[in-house]
C-alpha positions as CSV (number, residue, x, y, z in Angstrom):
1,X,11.0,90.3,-4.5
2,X,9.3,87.0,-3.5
3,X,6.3,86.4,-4.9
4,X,3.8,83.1,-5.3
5,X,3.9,81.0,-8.0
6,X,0.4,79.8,-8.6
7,X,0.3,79.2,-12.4
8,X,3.1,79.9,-15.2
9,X,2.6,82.8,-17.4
10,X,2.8,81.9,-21.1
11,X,3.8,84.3,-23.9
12,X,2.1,83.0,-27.8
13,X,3.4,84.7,-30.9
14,X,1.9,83.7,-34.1
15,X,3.6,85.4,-37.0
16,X,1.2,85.8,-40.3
17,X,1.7,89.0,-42.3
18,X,1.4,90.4,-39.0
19,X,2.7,89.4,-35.4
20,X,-0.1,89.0,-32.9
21,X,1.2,88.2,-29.4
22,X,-1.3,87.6,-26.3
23,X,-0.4,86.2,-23.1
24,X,-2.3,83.9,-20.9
25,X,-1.8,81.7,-17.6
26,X,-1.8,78.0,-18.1
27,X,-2.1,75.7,-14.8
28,X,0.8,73.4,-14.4
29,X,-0.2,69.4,-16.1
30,X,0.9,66.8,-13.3
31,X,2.7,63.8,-14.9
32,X,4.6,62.0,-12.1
33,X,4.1,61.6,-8.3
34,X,4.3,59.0,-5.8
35,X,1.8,60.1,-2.4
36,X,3.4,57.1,-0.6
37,X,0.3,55.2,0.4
38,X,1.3,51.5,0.6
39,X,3.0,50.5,3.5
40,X,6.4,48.5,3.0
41,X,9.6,49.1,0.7
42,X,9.5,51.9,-1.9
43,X,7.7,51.2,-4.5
44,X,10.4,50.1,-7.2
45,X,8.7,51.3,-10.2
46,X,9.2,54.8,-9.1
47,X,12.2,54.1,-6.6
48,X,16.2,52.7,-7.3
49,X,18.6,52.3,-4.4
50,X,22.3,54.1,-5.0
51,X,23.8,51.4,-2.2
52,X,27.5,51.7,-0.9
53,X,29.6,54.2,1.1
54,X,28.8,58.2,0.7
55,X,30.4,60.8,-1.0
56,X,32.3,64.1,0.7
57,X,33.8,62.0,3.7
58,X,30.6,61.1,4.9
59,X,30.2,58.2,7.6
60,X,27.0,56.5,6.7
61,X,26.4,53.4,4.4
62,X,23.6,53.5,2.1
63,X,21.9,49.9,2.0
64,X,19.2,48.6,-0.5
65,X,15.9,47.3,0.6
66,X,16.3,47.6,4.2
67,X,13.1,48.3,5.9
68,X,15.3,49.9,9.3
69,X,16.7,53.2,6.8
70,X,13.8,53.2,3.6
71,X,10.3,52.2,4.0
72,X,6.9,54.0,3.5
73,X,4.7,53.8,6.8
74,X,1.4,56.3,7.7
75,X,1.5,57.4,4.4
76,X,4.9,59.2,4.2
77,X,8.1,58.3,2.7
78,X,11.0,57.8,6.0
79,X,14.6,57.7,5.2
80,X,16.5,57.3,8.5
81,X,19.9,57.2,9.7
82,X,21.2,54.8,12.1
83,X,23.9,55.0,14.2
84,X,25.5,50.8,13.9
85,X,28.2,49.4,12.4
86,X,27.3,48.2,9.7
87,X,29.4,45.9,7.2
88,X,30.8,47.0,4.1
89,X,33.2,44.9,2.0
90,X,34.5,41.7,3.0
91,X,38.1,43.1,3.8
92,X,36.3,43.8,7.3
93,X,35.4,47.8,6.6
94,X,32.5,49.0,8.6
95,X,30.7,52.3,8.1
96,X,29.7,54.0,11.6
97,X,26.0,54.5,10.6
98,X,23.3,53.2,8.1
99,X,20.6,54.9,5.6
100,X,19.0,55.4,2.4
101,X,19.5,57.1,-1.0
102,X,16.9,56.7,-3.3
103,X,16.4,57.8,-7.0
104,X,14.1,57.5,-9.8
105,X,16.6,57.0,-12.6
106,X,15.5,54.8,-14.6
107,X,12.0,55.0,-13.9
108,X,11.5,58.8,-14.3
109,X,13.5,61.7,-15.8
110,X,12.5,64.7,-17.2
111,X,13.7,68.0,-19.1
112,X,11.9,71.1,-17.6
113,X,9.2,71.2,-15.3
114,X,8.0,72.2,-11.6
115,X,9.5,69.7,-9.1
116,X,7.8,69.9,-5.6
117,X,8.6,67.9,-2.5
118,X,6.9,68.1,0.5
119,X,8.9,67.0,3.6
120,X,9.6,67.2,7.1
121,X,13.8,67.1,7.8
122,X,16.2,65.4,10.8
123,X,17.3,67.9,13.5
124,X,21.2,67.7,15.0
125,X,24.6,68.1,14.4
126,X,25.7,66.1,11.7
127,X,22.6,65.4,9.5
128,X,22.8,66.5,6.0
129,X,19.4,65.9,4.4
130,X,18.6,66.5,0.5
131,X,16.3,66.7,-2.0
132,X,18.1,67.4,-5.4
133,X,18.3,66.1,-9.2
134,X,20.9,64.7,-11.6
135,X,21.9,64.6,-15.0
136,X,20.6,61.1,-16.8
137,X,22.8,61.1,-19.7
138,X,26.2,62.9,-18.5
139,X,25.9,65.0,-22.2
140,X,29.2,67.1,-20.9
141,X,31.4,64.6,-18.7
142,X,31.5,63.8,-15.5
143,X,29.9,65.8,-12.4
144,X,30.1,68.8,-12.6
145,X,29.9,69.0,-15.8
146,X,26.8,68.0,-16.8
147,X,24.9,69.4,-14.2
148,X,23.4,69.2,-10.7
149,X,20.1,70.9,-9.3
150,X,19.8,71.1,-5.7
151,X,16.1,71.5,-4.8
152,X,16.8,71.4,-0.9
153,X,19.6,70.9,1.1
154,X,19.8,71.0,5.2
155,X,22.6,70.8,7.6
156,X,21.3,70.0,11.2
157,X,23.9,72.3,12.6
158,X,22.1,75.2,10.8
159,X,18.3,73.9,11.7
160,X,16.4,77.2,10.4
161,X,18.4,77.0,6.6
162,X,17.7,75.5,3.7
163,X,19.5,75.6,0.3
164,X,18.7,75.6,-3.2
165,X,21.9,75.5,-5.7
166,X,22.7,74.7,-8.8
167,X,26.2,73.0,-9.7
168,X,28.3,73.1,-13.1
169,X,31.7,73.4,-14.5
170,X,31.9,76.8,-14.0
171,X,30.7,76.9,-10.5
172,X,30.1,74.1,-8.5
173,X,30.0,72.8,-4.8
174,X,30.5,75.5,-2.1
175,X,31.0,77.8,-5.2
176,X,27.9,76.9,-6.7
177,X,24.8,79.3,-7.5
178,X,22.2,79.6,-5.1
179,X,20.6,81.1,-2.3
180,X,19.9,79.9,1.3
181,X,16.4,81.1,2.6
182,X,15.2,81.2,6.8
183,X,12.6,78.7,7.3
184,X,11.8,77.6,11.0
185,X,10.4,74.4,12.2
186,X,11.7,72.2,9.6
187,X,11.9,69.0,11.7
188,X,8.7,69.5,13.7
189,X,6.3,70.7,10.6
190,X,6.1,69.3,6.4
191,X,7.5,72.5,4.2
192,X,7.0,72.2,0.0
193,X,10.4,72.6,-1.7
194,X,10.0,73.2,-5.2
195,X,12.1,74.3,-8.3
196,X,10.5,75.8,-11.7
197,X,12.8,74.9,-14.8
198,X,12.9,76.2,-18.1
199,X,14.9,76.4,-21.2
200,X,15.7,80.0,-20.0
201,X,15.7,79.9,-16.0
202,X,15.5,77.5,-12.7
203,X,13.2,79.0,-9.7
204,X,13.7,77.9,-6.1
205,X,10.3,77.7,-3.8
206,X,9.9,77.0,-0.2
207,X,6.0,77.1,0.6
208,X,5.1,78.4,-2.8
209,X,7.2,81.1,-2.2
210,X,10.2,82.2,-4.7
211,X,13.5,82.7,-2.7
212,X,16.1,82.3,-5.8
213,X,16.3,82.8,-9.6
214,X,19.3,81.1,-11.9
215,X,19.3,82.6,-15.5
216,X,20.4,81.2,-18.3
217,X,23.2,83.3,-19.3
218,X,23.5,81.9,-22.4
219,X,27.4,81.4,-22.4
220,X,27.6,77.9,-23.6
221,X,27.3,74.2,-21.2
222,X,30.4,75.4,-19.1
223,X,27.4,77.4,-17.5
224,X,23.7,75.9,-17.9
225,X,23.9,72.3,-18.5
226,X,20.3,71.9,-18.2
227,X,19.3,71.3,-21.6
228,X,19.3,67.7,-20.7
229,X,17.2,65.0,-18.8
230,X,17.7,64.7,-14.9
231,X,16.3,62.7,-12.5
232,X,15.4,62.7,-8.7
233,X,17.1,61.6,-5.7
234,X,16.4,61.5,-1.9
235,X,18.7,60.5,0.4
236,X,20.0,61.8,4.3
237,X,23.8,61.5,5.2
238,X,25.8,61.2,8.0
239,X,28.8,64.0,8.6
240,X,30.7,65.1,5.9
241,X,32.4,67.9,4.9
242,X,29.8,70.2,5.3
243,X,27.1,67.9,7.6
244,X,29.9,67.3,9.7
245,X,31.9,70.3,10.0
246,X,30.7,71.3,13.2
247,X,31.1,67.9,14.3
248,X,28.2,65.0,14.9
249,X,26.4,64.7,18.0
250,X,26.5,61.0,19.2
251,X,23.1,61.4,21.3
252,X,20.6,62.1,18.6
253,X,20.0,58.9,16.9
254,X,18.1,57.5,14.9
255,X,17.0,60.6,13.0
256,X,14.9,60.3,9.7
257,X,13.9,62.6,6.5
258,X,10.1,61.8,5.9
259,X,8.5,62.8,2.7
260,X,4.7,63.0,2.3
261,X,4.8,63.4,-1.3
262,X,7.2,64.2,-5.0
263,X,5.1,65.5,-7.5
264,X,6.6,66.3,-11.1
265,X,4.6,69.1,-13.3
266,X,4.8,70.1,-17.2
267,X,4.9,73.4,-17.2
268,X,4.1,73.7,-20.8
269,X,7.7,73.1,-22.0
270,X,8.7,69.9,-20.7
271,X,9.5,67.7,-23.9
272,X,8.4,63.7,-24.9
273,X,11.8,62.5,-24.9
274,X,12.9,59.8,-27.1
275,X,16.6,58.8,-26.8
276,X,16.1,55.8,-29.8
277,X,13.9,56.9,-31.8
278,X,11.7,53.9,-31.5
279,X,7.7,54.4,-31.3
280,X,8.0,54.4,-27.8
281,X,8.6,57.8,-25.8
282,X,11.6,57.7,-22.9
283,X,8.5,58.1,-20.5
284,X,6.9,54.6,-21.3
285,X,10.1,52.5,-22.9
286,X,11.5,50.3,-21.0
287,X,15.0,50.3,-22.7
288,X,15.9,54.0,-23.8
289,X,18.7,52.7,-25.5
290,X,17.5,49.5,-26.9
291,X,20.7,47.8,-25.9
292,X,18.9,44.4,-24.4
293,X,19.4,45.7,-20.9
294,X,16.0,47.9,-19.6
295,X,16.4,51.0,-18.0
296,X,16.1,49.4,-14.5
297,X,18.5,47.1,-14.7
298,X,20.9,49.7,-16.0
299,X,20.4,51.6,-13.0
300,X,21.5,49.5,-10.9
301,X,24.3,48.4,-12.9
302,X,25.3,52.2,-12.8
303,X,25.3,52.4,-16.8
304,X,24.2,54.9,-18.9
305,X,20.7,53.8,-20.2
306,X,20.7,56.0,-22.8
307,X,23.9,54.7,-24.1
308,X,23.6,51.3,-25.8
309,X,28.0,51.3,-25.2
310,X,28.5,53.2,-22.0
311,X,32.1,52.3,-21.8
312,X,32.7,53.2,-25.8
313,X,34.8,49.8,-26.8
314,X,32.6,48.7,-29.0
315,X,30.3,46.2,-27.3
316,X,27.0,47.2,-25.9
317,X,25.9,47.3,-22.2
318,X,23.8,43.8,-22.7
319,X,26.7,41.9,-24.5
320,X,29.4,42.8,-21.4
321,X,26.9,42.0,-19.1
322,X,26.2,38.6,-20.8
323,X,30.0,37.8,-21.5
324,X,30.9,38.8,-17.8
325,X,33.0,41.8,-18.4
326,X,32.2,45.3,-17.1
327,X,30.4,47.6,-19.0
328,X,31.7,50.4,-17.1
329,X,35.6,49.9,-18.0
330,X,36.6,50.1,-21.9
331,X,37.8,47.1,-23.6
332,X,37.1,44.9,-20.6
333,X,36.8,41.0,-21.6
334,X,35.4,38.1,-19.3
335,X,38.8,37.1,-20.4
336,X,40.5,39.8,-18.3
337,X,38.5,40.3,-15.9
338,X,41.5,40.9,-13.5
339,X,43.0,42.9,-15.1
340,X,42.7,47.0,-13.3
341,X,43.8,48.9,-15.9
342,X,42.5,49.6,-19.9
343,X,43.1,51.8,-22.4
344,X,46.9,52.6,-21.4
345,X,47.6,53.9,-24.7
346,X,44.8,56.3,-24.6
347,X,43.7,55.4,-27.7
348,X,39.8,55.0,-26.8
349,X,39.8,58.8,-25.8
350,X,40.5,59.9,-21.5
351,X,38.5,57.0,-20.0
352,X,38.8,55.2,-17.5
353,X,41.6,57.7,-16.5
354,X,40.9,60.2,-13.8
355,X,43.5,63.0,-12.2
356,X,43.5,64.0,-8.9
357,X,45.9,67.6,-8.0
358,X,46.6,67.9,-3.9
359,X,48.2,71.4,-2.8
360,X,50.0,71.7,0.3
361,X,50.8,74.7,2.5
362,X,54.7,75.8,3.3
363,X,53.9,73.7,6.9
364,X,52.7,70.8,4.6
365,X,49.3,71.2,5.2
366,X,47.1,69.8,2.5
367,X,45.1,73.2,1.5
368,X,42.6,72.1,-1.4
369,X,41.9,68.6,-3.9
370,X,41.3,68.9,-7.2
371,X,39.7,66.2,-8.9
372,X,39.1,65.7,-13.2
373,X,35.3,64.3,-12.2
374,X,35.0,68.0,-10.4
375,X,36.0,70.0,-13.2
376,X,38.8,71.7,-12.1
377,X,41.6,69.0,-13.6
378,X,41.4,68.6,-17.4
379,X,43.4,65.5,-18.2
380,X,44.0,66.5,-22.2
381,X,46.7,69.1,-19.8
382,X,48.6,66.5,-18.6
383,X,48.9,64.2,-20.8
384,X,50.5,64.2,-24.2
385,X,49.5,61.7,-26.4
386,X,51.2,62.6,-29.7
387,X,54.0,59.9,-29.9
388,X,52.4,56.7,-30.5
389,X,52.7,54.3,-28.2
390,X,54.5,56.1,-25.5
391,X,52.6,58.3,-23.2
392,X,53.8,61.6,-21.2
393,X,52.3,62.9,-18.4
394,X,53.4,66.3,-17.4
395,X,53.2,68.2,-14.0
396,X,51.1,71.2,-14.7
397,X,51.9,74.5,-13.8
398,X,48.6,76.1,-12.1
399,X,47.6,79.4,-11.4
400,X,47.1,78.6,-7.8
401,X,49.5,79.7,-4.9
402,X,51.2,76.7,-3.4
403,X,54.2,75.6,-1.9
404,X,54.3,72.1,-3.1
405,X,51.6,70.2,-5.3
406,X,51.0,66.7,-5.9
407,X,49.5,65.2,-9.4
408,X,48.2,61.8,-9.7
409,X,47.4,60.2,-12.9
410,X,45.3,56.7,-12.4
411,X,43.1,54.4,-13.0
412,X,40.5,53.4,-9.7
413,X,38.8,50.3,-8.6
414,X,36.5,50.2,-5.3
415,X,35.4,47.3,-3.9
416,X,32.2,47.5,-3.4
417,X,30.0,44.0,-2.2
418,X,27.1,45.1,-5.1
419,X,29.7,44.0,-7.9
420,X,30.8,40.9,-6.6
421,X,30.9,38.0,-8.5
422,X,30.2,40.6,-11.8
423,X,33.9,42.1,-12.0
424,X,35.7,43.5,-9.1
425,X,35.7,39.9,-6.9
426,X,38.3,41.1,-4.7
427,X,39.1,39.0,-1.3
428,X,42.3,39.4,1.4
429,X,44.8,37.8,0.2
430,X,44.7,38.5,-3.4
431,X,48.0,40.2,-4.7
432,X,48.0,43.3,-6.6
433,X,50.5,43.5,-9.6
434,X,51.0,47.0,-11.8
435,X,54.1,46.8,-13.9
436,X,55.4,48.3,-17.2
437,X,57.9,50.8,-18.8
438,X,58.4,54.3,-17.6
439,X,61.3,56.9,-17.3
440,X,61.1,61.0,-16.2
441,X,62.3,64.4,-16.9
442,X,62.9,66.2,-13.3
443,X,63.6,70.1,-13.3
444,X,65.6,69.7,-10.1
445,X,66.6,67.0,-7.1
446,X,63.3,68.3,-5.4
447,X,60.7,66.4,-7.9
448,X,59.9,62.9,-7.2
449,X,58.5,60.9,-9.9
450,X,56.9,57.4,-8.6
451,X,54.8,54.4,-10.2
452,X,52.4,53.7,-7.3
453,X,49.6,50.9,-5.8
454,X,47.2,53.2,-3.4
455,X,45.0,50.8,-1.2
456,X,43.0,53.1,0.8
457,X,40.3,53.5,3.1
458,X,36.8,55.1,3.4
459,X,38.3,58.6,4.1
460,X,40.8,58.1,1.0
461,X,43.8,57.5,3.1
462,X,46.3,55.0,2.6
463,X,46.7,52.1,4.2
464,X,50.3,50.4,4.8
465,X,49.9,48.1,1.6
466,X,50.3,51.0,-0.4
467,X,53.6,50.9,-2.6
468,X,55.4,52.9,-4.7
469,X,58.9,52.7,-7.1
470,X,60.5,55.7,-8.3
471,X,60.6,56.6,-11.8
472,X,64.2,57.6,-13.3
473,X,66.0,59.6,-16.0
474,X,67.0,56.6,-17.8
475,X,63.5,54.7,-19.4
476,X,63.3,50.6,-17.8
477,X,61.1,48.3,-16.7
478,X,59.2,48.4,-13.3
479,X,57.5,45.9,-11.4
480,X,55.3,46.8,-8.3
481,X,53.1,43.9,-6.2
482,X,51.0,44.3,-3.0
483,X,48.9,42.2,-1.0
484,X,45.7,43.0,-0.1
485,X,44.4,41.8,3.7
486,X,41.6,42.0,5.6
487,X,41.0,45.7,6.8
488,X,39.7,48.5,6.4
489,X,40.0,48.5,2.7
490,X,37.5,51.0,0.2
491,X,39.6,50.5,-3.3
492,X,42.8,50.2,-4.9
493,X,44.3,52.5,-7.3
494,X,47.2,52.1,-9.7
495,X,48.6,55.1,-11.5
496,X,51.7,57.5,-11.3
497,X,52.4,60.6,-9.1
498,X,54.5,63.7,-9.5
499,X,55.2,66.0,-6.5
500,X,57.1,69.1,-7.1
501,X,57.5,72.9,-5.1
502,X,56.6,75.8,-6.3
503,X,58.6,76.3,-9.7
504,X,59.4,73.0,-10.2
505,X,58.4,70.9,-13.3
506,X,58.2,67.4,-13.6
507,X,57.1,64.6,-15.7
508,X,56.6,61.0,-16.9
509,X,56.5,58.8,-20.5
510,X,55.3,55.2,-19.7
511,X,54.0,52.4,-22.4
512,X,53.5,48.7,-21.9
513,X,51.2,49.2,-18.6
514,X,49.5,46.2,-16.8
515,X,47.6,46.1,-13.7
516,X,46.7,42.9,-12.4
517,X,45.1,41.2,-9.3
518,X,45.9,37.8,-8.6
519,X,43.2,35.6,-7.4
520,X,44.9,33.5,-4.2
521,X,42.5,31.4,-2.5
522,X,43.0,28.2,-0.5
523,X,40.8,24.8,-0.5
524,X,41.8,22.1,2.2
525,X,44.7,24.2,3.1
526,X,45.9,24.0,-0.6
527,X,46.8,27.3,-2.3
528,X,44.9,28.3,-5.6
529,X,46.7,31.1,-7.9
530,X,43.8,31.2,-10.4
531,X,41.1,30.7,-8.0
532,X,39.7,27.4,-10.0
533,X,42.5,24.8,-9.5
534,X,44.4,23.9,-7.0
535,X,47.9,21.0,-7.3
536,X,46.8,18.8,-4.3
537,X,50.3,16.5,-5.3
538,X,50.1,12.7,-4.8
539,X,46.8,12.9,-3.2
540,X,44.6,13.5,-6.6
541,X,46.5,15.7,-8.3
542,X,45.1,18.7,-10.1
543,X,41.7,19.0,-9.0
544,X,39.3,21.8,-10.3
545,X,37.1,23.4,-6.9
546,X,35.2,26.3,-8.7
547,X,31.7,23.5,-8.4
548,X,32.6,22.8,-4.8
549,X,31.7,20.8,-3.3
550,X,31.8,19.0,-6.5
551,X,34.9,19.0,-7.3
552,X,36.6,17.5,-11.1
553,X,39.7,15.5,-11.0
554,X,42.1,15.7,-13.7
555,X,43.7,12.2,-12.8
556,X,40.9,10.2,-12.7
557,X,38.4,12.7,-15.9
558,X,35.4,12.5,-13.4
559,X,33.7,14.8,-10.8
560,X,33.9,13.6,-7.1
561,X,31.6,14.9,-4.3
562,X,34.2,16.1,-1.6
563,X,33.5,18.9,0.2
564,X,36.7,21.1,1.8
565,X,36.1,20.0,5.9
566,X,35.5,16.4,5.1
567,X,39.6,16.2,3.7
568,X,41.9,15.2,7.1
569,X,45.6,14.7,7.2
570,X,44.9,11.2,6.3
571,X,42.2,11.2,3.5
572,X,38.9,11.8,3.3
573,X,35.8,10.1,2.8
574,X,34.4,11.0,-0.9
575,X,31.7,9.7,-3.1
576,X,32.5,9.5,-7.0
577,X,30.1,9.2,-9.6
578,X,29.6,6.1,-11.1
């Protein structure tokens, strides 16, 4: 029955001799809003940008602090989509259209409480608009593990719906649990989307109005892993798998999300978190973690802020950061920063290891992915760790009905323009090494067994500087190199595959694994391996370009001020330091 939730009812039970239980209504506390009243950029002490290429096969790009696709104006929030090709990487991808994704990690997250948005939504096929929360600390693994609450999601090819869900390992995206509720005029009039959550339940509102109830069922995380802190996020995509399933109408843009208000409420249960146990609650500390690096700044980095060692090797967040390795990849070193690969021996637990399963029809059609971050591929199943330094990984029989299935087990690296310069400074012409020692166990001529290099693009595809060796019977050494050029190129990813039919087993034991990309760059139409030194002969010798246009010659112990276009076939005009 739907009913309006104007206050929460409260149940008290004091036990003395005698237990005395009285109920009464207690009016929701408000302690966090934004009513978007200042004209200009989002105002970053409630506001983070998630910046890059979308999720689901989406089309758009989400930028950071562009006024064209996030800005407050009239006293609403507008997040719009543009339709402009827009660059991504400097391999030369473009993303067909622009907007914004914003979220208040770092700057607000909360355990229970009433979450109400009030907003007015995009109209048109392929707009896929929502209003949703996500888990802060990741508790139970990767998405969707530890959780996702959908608030409100719209499809513009299905104007009058609106969804509430919620995602988890045991049920999660078009399987997840939720209800869609009929509500007209969406992108002509402001509607309040709302959710109630408590340790026992999450409530889904639309105009004060109860549409959906999720019970706890009390079966363990697998099924409510909402016992921990989450956080908000806005954003509006472009196509997708579900925004763009009935296609995207070229005609309709720009189109824009606007939000006239987010307003978070206690509801009486709604805890002071303190992940460090300092004196200062989550709410008011600016580093929940107290690794160096504040909560912001881990936000955009993508860490965990609640996690002084996000990557587990051993050094915190602040001191990668500092030393110029990655925080996000275990046992990186500013040392080897090119390398792609770490923990190949698995001895720091799964991470940074992922699995992806493809199954294909009889007609080779590929009928459903499943992904480890998704919850449907548990790596521990695939990959035997029990004799030392060599590792198997094992096709895995599934329950599911397929005539031929492809496992990949790998380690991923996008190239993304926000980490440049940090880590990942990729550029065309780099080379791409991943070599070590592997042999397989096939059941019949049928399985294939292959060391590969997958460049691919924004939809995942590959692109022709993907390689591959195949893996034999008898255990040896294997050595696979790419070249990286200017393209349409997303990220790289280096791993093993095993493709077998229907009753056929595979598998593979590798050790001694490196992945590699080799920095090639060019100064005065010289050739740099390292990307800091180039051999310029009898001219000056070794010369080190990574100050250009200061540049230190080895011959002569001093730095000269040459920069690249003034050097000619027959010299060049320099100035050296006296």
């Amino acid at each position: 029955m739907l009913h309006h939730s104007l206050s929460r009812l409260l149940t008290l039970c004091i036990v003395h001799g005698l237990a005395v239980c009285a109920t009464s209504f207690a009016e929701p506390v408000l302690i966090w809003s934004d009513e978007f009243e200042v004209d200009g950029l989002p105002d970053p002490e409630k506001w983070g940008y998630q910046d890059g290429l979308g999720y689901n096969r989406e089309l758009q790009f989400y930028t950071r602090e562009r006024m064209e696709n996030t800005r407050v104006e009239n006293g609403v929030l507008v997040i719009e989509a543009h339709k402009e090709d827009i660059p991504v990487n400097r391999f030369g991808l473009t993303a067909p259209y622009s907007s914004g994704r914003l979220f208040s990690q770092g700057r607000g997250e909360w355990q229970y409480g009433r979450f109400e948005i009030r907003a007015k939504l995009p109209i048109g096929r392929g707009t896929w608009a929502a209003l949703w929360m996500f888990t802060a600390k990741h508790a139970y693994g990767r998405w969707p593990r530890s959780g996702e609450i959908d608030i409100m999601e719209h499809v513009g090819h299905e104007m009058d719906a609106v969804h509430g869900t919620a995602h988890m390992a045991n049920a999660s995206g078009a399987g997840g649990v939720g209800y869609t509720a009929t509500i007209e005029n969406v992108d002509t009039t402001f509607h309040d989307y709302a959710v109630e959550w408590s340790p026992s339940e999450i409530k889904w509102f639309v105009d004060g109005v109860e549409y959906y109830t999720y019970e706890n069922p009390q079966t363990g995380w697998e099924d409510w892993p909402f016992d921990q802190p989450f956080y908000l996020i806005l954003n509006l995509a472009v196509g997708g798998d579900w925004g763009g399933s009935q296609g995207i109408d070229p005609d309709i843009w720009p189109q824009r999300m606007e939000v006239d208000y987010v307003r978070v409420y206690d509801l009486g249960d709604t805890p002071s978190l303190n992940n460090d146990l300092d004196e200062l609650p989550d709410a008011v500390d600016p580093d929940d973690d107290n690794d160096g690096l504040s909560d912001l700044e881990e936000a955009n980095l993508k860490t965990n802020p609640y996690l002084s060692d996000t990557d587990g090797d051993g050094f915190t967040d602040k001191e990668e950061v500092d030393g110029g390795s990655h925080p996000k990849r275990s046992l990186s070193t500013l040392e080897n920063r090119n390398e792609l690969i770490f923990n190949t021996d698995f001895s720091t637990g799964i991470s940074p290891w992922l699995m992806q399963t493809s199954l294909f029809s009889d007609t080779g059609e590929q009928i459903a992915i499943l992904q480890s971050w998704r919850g449907a591929s548990d790596i521990s199943a695939y990959v035997d760790t029990t004799s030392g330094t060599n590792i198997t990984f094992n096709h895995h029989e599934g329950t599911r009905s397929s005539a031929r299935t492809s496992n990949l087990l790998f380690q991923d690296t996008e190239l993304k323009p926000r980490i440049e310069g940090f880590f990942l400074d990729f550029s065309p012409g780099d080379i791409v090494h991943f070599q070590g020692t592997a042999s397989s166990l096939r059941s019949d001529e049928t399985v294939t067994t292959e060391a590969v290099i997958f460049v691919y693009d924004s939809n995942g595809a590959p692109l022709p500087a993907s390689v591959s060796v195949a893996i034999d019977s008898v255990s040896g050494d294997f050595n696979l190199s790419t070249t990286l050029e200017a393209g349409p190129v997303s990220g790289v990813l280096t791993g093993f595959a095993i493709r077998t039919p229907k009753d056929s087993t595979g598998s593979i034991t590798f050790s001694n694994l490196s992945a590699t990309v080799e920095k090639v760059t060019t100064w005065a139409n010289w050739t740099s391996t390292d990307g800091s030194n180039v051999d310029t002969g009898d001219w000056l010798g070794w010369i080190y370009i990574k100050e250009a246009p200061w540049i230190w010659s080895h011959a002569l112990s001093t730095w000269i001020y040459l920069p690249e276009d003034h050097v000619t076939a027959s010299g060049a005009w320099t100035y050296v330091a006296k």
